[in-house]
C-alpha positions as CSV (number, residue, x, y, z in Angstrom):
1,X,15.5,-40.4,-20.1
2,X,14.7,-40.2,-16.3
3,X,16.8,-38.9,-13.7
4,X,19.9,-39.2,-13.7
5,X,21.7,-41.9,-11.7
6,X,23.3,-41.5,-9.0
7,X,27.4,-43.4,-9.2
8,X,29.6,-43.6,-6.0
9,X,33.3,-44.4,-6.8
10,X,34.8,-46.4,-4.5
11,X,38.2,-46.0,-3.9
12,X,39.7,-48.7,-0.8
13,X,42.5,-50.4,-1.2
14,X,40.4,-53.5,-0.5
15,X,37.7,-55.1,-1.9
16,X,35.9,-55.6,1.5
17,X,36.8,-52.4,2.4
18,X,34.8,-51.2,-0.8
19,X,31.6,-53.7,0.2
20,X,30.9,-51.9,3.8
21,X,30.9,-48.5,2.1
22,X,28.2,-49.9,-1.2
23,X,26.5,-50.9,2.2
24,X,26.6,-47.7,4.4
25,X,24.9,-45.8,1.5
26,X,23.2,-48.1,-0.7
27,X,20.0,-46.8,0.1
28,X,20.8,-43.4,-1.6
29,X,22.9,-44.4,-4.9
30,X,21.9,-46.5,-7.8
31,X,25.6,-48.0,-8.8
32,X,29.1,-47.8,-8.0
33,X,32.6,-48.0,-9.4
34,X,34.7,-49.8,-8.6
35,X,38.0,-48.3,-9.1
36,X,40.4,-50.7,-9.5
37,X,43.5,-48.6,-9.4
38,X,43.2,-47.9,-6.0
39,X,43.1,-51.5,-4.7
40,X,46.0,-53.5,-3.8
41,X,47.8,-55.5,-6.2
42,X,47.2,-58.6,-4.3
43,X,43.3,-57.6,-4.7
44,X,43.2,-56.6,-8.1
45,X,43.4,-60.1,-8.8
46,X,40.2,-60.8,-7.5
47,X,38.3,-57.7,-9.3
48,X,36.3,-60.7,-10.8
49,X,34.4,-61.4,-8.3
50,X,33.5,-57.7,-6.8
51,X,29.7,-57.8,-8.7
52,X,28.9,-61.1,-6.3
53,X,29.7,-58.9,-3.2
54,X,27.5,-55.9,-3.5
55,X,23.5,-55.2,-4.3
56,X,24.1,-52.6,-7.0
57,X,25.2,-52.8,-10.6
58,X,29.0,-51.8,-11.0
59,X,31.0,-49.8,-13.1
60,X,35.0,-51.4,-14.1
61,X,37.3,-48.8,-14.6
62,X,41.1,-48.9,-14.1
63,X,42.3,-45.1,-14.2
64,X,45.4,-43.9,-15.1
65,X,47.7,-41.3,-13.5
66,X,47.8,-38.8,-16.8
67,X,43.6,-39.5,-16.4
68,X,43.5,-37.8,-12.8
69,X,43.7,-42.1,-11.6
70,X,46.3,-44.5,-9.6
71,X,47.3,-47.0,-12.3
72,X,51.0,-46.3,-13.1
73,X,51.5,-50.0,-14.9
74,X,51.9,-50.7,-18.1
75,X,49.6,-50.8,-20.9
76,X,50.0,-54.5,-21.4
77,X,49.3,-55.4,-17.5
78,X,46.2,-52.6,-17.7
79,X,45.1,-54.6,-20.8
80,X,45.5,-58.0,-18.9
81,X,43.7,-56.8,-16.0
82,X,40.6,-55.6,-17.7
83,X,40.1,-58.8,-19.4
84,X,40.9,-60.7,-15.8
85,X,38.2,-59.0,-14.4
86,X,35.7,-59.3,-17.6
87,X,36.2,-62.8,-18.2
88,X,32.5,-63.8,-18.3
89,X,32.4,-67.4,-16.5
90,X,28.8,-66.3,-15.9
91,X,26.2,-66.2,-17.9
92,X,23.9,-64.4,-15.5
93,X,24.3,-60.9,-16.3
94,X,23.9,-59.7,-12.5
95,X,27.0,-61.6,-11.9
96,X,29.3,-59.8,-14.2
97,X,30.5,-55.7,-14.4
98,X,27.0,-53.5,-15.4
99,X,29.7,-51.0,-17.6
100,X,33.3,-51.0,-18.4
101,X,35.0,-47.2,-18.2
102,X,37.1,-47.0,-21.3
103,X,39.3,-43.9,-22.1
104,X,38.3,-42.6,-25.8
105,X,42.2,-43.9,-26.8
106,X,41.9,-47.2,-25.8
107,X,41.1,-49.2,-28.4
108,X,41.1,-53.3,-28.1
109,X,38.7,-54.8,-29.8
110,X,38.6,-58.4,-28.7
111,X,37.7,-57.3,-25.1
112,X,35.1,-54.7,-26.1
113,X,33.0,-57.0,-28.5
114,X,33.2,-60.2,-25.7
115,X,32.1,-56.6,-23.2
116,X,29.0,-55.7,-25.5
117,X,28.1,-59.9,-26.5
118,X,27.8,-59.9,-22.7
119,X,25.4,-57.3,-22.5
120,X,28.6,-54.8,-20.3
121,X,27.7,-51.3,-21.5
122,X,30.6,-49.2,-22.3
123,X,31.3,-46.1,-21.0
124,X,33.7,-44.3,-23.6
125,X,35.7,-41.4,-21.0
126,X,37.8,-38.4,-21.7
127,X,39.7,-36.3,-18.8
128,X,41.1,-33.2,-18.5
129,X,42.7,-32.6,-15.6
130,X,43.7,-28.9,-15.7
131,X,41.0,-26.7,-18.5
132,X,38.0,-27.5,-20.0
133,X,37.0,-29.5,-23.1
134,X,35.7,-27.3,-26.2
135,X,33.3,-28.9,-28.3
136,X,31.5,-31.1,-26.3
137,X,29.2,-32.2,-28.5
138,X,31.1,-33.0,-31.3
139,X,33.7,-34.7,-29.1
140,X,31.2,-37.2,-28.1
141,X,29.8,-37.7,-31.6
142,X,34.0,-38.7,-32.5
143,X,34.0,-41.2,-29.0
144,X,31.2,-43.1,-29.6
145,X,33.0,-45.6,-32.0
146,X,30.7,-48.6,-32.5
147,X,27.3,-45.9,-32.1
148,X,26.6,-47.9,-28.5
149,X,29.2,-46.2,-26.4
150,X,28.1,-43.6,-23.5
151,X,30.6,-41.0,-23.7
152,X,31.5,-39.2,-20.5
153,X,34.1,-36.0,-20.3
154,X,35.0,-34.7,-17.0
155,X,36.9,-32.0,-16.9
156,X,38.6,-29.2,-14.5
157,X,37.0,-25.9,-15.0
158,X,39.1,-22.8,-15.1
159,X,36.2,-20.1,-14.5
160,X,32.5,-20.9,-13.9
161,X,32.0,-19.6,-17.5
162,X,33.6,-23.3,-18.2
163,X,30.7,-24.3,-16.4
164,X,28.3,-22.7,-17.9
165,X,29.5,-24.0,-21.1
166,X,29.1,-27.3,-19.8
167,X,25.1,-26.6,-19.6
168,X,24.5,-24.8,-22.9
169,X,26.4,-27.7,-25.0
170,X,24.6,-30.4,-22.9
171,X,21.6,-28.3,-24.1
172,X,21.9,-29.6,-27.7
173,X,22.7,-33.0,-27.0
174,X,18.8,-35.3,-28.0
175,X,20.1,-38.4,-29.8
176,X,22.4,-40.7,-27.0
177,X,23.2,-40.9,-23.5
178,X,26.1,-39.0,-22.0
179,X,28.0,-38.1,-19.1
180,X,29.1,-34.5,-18.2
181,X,31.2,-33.9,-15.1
182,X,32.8,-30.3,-13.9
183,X,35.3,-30.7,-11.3
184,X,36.5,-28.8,-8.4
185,X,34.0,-26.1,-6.2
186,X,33.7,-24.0,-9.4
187,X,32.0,-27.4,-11.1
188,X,30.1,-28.8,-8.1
189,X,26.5,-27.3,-9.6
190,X,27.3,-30.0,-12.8
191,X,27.0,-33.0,-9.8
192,X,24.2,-31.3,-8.4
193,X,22.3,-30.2,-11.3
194,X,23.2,-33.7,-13.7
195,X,19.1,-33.7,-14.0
196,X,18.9,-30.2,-16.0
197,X,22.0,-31.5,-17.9
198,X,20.5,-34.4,-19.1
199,X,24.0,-36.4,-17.4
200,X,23.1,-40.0,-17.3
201,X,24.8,-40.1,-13.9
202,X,26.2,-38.1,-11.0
203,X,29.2,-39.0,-9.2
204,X,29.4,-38.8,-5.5
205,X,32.3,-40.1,-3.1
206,X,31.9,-41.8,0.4
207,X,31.9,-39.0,3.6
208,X,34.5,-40.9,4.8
209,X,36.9,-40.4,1.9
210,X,36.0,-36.6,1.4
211,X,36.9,-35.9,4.9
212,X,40.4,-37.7,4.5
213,X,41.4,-36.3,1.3
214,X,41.0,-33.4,-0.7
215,X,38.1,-34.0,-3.0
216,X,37.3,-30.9,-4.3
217,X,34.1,-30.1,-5.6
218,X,32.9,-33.8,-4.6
219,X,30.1,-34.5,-2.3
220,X,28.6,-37.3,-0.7
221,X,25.6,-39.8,-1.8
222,X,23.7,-39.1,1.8
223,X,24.3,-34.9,1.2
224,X,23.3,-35.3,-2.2
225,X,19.9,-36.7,-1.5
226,X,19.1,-35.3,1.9
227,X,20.5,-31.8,1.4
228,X,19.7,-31.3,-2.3
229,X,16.8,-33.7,-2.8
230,X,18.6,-34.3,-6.2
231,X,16.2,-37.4,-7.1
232,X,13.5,-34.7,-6.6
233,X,15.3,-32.3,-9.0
234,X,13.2,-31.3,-12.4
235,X,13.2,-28.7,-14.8
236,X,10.3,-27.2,-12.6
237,X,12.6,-27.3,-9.7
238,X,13.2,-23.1,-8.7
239,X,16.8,-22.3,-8.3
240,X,18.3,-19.8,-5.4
241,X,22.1,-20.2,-4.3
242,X,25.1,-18.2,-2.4
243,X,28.2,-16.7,-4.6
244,X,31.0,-16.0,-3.3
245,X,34.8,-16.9,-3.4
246,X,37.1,-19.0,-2.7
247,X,34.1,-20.9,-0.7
248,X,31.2,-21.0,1.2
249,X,29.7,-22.2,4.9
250,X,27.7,-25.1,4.1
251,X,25.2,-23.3,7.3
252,X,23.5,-21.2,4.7
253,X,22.7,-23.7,2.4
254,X,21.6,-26.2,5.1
255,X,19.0,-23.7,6.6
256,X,17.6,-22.0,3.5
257,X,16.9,-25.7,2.0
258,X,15.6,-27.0,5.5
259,X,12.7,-23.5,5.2
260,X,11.6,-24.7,1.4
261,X,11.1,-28.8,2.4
262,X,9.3,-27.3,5.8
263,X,6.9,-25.0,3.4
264,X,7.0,-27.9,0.7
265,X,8.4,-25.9,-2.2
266,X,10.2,-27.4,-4.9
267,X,13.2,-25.3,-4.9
268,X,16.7,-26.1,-4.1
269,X,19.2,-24.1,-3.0
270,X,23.6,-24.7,-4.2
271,X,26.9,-23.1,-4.0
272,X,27.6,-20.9,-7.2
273,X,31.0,-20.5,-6.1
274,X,32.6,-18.0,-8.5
275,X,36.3,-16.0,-8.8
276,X,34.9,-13.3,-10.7
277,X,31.0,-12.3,-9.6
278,X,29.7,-11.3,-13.1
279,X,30.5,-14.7,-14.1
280,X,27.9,-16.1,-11.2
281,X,25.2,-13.5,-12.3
282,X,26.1,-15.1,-15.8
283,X,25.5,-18.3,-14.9
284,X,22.3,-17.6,-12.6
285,X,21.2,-15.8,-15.6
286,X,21.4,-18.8,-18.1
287,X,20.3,-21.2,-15.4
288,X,17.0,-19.7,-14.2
289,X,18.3,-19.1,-10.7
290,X,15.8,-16.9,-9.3
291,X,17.4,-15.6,-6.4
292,X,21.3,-15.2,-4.8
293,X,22.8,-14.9,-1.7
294,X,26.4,-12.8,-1.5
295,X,28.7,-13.2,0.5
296,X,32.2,-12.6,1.2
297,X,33.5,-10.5,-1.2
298,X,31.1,-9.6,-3.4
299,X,28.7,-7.6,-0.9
300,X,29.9,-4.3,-2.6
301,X,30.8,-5.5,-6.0
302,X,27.7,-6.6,-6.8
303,X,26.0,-3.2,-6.5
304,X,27.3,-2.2,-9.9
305,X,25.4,-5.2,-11.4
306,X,21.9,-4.1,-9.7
307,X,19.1,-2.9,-11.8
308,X,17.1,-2.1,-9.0
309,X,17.7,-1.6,-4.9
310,X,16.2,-1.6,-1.9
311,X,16.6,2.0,0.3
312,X,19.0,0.6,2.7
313,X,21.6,-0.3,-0.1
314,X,21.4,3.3,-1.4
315,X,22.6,4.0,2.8
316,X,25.1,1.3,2.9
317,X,26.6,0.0,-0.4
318,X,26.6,-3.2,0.5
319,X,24.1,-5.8,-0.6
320,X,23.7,-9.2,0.3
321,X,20.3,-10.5,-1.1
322,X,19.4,-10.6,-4.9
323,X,16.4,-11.7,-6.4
324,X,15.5,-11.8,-10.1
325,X,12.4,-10.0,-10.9
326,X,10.9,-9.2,-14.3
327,X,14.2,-9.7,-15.9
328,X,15.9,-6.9,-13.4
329,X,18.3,-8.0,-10.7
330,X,17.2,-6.6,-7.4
331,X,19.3,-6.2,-4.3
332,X,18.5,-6.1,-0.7
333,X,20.2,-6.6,2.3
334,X,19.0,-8.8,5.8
335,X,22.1,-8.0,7.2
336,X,20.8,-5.2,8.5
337,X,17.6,-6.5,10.1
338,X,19.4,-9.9,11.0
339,X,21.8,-7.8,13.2
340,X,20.0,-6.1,14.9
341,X,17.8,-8.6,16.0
342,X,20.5,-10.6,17.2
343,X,22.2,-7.5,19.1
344,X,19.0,-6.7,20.5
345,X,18.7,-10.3,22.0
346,X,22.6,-10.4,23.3
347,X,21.9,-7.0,24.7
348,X,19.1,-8.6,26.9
349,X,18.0,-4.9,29.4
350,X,20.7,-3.2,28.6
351,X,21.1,-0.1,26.1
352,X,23.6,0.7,23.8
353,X,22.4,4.4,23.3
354,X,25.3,6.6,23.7
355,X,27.4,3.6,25.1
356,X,30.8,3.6,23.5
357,X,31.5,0.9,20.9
358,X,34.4,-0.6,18.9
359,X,33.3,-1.4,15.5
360,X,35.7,-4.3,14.3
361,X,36.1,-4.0,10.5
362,X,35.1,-2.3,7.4
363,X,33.7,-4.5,5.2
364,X,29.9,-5.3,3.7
365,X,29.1,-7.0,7.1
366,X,30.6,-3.8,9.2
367,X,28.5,-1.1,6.8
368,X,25.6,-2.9,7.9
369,X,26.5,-2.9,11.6
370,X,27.5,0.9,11.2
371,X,24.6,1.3,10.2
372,X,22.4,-0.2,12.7
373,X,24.9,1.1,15.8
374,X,24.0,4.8,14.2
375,X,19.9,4.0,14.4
376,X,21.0,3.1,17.6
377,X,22.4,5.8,19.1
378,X,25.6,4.7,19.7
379,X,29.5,6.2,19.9
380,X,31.7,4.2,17.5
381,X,35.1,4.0,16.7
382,X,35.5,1.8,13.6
383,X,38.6,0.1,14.1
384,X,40.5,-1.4,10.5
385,X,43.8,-2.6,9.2
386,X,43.4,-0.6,6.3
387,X,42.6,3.3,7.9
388,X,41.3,4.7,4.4
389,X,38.6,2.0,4.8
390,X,37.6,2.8,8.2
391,X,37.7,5.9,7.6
392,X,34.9,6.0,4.6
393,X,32.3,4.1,7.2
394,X,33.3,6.4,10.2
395,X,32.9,10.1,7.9
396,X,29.6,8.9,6.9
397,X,28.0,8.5,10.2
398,X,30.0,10.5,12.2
399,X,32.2,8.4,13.8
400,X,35.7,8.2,14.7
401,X,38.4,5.7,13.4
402,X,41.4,4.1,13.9
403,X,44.0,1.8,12.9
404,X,43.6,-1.9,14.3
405,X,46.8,-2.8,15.7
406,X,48.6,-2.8,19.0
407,X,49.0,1.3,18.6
408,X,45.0,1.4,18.7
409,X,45.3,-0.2,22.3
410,X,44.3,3.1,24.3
411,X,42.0,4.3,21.9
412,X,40.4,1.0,22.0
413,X,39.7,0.9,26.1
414,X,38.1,3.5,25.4
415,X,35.7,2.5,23.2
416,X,35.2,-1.2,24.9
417,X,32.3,-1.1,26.6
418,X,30.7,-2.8,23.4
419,X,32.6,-5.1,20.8
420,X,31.1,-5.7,17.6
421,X,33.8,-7.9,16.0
422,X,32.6,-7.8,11.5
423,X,35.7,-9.5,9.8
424,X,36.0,-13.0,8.7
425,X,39.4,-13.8,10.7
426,X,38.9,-16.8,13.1
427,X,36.7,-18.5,10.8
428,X,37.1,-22.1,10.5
429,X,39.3,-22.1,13.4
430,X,39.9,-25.2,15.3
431,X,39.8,-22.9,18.4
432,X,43.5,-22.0,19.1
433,X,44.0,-18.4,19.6
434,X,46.8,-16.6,17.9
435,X,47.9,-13.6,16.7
436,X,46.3,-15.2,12.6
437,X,42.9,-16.3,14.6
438,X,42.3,-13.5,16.5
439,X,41.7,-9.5,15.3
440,X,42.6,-8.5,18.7
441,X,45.0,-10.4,19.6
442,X,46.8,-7.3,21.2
443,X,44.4,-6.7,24.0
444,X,43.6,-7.8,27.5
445,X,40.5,-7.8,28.0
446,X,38.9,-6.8,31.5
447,X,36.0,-8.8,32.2
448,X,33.5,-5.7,31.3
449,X,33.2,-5.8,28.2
450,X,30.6,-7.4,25.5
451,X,31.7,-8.8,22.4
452,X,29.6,-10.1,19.6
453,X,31.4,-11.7,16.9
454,X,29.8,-11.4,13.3
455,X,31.7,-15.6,12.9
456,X,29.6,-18.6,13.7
457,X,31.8,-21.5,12.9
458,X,33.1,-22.6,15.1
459,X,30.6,-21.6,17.7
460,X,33.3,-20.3,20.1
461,X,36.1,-18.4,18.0
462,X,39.5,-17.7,19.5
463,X,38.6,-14.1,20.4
464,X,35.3,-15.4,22.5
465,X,37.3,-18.0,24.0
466,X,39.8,-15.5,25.4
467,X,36.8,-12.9,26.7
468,X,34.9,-15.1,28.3
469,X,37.4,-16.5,30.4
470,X,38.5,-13.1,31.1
471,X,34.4,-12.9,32.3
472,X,32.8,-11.3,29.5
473,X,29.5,-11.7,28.0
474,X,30.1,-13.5,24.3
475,X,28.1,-14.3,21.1
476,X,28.5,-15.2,18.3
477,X,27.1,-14.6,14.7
478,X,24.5,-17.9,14.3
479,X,21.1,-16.5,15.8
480,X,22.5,-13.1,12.9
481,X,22.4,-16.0,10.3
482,X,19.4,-17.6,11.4
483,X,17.6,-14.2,11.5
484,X,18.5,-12.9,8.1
485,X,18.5,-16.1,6.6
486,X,14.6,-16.2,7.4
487,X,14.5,-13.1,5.3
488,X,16.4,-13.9,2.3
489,X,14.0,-16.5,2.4
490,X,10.8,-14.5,2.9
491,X,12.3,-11.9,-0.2
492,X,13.1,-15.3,-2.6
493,X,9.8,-16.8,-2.1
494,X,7.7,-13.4,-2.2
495,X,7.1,-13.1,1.4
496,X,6.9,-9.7,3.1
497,X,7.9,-7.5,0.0
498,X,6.3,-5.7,-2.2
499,X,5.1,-7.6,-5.5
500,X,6.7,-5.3,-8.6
């Protein structure tokens, strides 16, 4: 088969509603479905006419609540209202429902022979709302009744293993089309990867609809083609990605896939969002992925997983970049460059050698800060809500350490001349400090002080807001991103590394 299509469900409560959306993105899907349980009653009666409105083929399918859908009627008035909206007054083809979505238990046979003597494909569905479908293959062979069905199971994964499953049973599916869909984040590489499962579709949902709601796992037709060049995708497509857990900032995958379409590479770059990280090294491993990005909070886990690793993570424990190289996984980190790039650039003329600085956090992100500050020449205190973890950064290069709370408050002055702020608090923000935004939300600052914070999004986190109206010099974490971005890049693609 070729590529798989790509399928936006539409879900407005009105049928004009549902037009102006096939329009916005018509130039980036194939088909839509229309999803009937989410109009109005007083539109459902005019389902019939929906393939008239739009310029793309359409799937029917009237979901019901125990299959993840808004029909709550009866089985009777379901029954009635597929055969409403199949009636076939037309004998042109393009004026009449493309497919018909029929769960594997529904089972009338006078509507699905007038559906296939009028040339309606039927899409034969299964749903699992809350695990994963064993058997895949053989569950298919059972929902294919008449031999002409296209069976589709969509399912919510409970581990990325689920996923992976998903792939290997696709694997030995050669003799009919089918449709495989993973939901939530765990299943989202399923939508982007349909073409390496052989899906006959992809489903995407309007931006407008995944903003409002909460779609997990779904993405948008525009995303889909721009971001991920999925009608691009082949089995000679290289895979990289980012684990980590329970999500990821869409800014890494934006930039790393913006430097291979600017070099013209045929790699693509996804979320391989995992809870448990030997699960996403399982699943890179099956899949090909060549190379990983880790973040948040795998940076340390991962080490134990490493067959090989650069000097710095031998220093730091903490690794951020892994690339797969004659069958060994190999970890870097660009933390440690990207940092110190970016501090050198906020720091402008001045020096931080021997200056006295207040390392926020003890994390994979603060080892590699430590260990920068330390080339650097500076005094740190590492400040931490847990002490023991402080305390393990601030032995190893000689520093001193402290708890981060309001009894730190003198200590801190004292080591404020710098602020290099590591943790992940104040991410995602909308902005409004408080004492759940902000790591130090106990103290005033004077005006003096620099702070650069390790978050990027949003550009101005709580903590900068309150310093730099107190007059201090702020900055945040993107130009860090940027700069060690560019070198996961350079490591993935063979740039600037040593070929083993």
């Amino acid at each position: 088969m070729g590529r798989p299509l790509v399928c936006m469900s539409l879900t407005g409560s009105t049928l004009e509603e549902d037009v102006k959306l096939t329009r916005r993105y018509e130039k980036y899907i194939d088909l839509v479905e229309l999803r009937v349980d989410f109009l109005s009653p007083e539109e459902q009666l005019n389902v019939r006419k929906f393939p008239t409105m739009v310029s793309k083929p359409c799937i029917l399918t009237i979901r019901r609540e125990m299959d993840g859908g808004k029909f709550s009627g009866s089985d009777f008035s379901r029954t009635t209202l597929f055969a409403r909206a199949l009636s076939f007054a037309n004998t042109d083809k393009s004026k009449n429902f493309a497919y018909v979505d029929f769960e594997d238990d529904f089972n009338i046979p006078s509507i699905q022979d007038a559906a296939q003597a009028f040339g309606v494909k039927i899409i034969r569905s299964h749903h699992n709302m809350t695990g994963p479908v064993s058997n895949i293959r053989e569950k298919m062979a059972t929902m294919r009744k008449t031999g002409y069905e296209i069976p589709k199971i969509a399912f919510m994964p409970r581990s990325l293993a689920d996923v992976e499953t998903l792939f290997r049973e696709a694997s030995q599916i050669k003799d009919f089309d089918f449709i495989l869909c993973a939901m939530g984040v765990e299943g989202f590489p399923s939508r982007v990867l349909a073409s390496l499962s052989n899906s006959y579709l992809t489903f995407v949902s309007p931006k407008e609809v995944i903003e409002h709601t909460k779609f997990l796992g779904h993405i948008d037709p525009e995303t889909l083609q721009n971001l991920y060049s999925f009608s691009s995708i082949t089995k000679d497509t290289s895979l990289y990605g980012i684990t980590a857990w329970p999500s990821i900032d869409s800014s890494v995958v934006e930039l790393h896939n913006k430097y291979f379409k600017e070099n013209n590479l045929n790699s693509v770059y996804i979320p391989v969002i995992s809870s448990i990280v030997s699960e996403a090294l399982s699943f890179a491993d099956y899949m090909g992925i060549k190379g990983l990005s880790i973040d948040i909070p795998y940076k340390e886990a991962i080490m134990y997983y490493l067959q090989e690793q650069s000097p710095e993570l031998t220093e730091i424990r903490s690794c951020n970049t892994i690339i797969k190289r004659n069958n060994k996984w190999i970890g870097y980190n660009t933390d440690i460059s990207g940092f110190k790039k970016a501090l050198e650039e906020f720091l402008g003329d001045k020096k931080i050698k021997r200056k006295r600085v207040a390392l926020v956090g003890a994390g994979g992100a603060a080892k590699a800060a430590a260990y920068v500050l330390k080339q650097m020449g500076a005094k740190v205190c590492v400040f931490n809500r847990t002490l023991e973890h402080a305390k393990i950064i601030a032995e190893k290069y000689n520093f001193n350490y402290c708890q981060l709370d309001a009894s730190c408050t003198p200590i801190f002055k004292d080591y404020s001349d710098f602020i290099i702020q590591t943790t992940s608090i104040g991410m995602n923000s909308d902005g409004t400090v408080s004492k759940k935004n902000d790591p130090l939300y106990f103290y005033e600052f004077t005006g003096k002080e620099m702070l650069f914070d390790f978050v990027y999004t949003p550009s101005i986190t709580p903590i900068m807001k309150r310093a730099s109206l107190a007059g201090c010099k702020v900055c945040n974490g993107l130009k860090m991103l940027e700069y060690q971005t560019k070198m996961q890049f350079d490591i993935f693609t063979g740039k600037n590394i040593e070929k083993k």
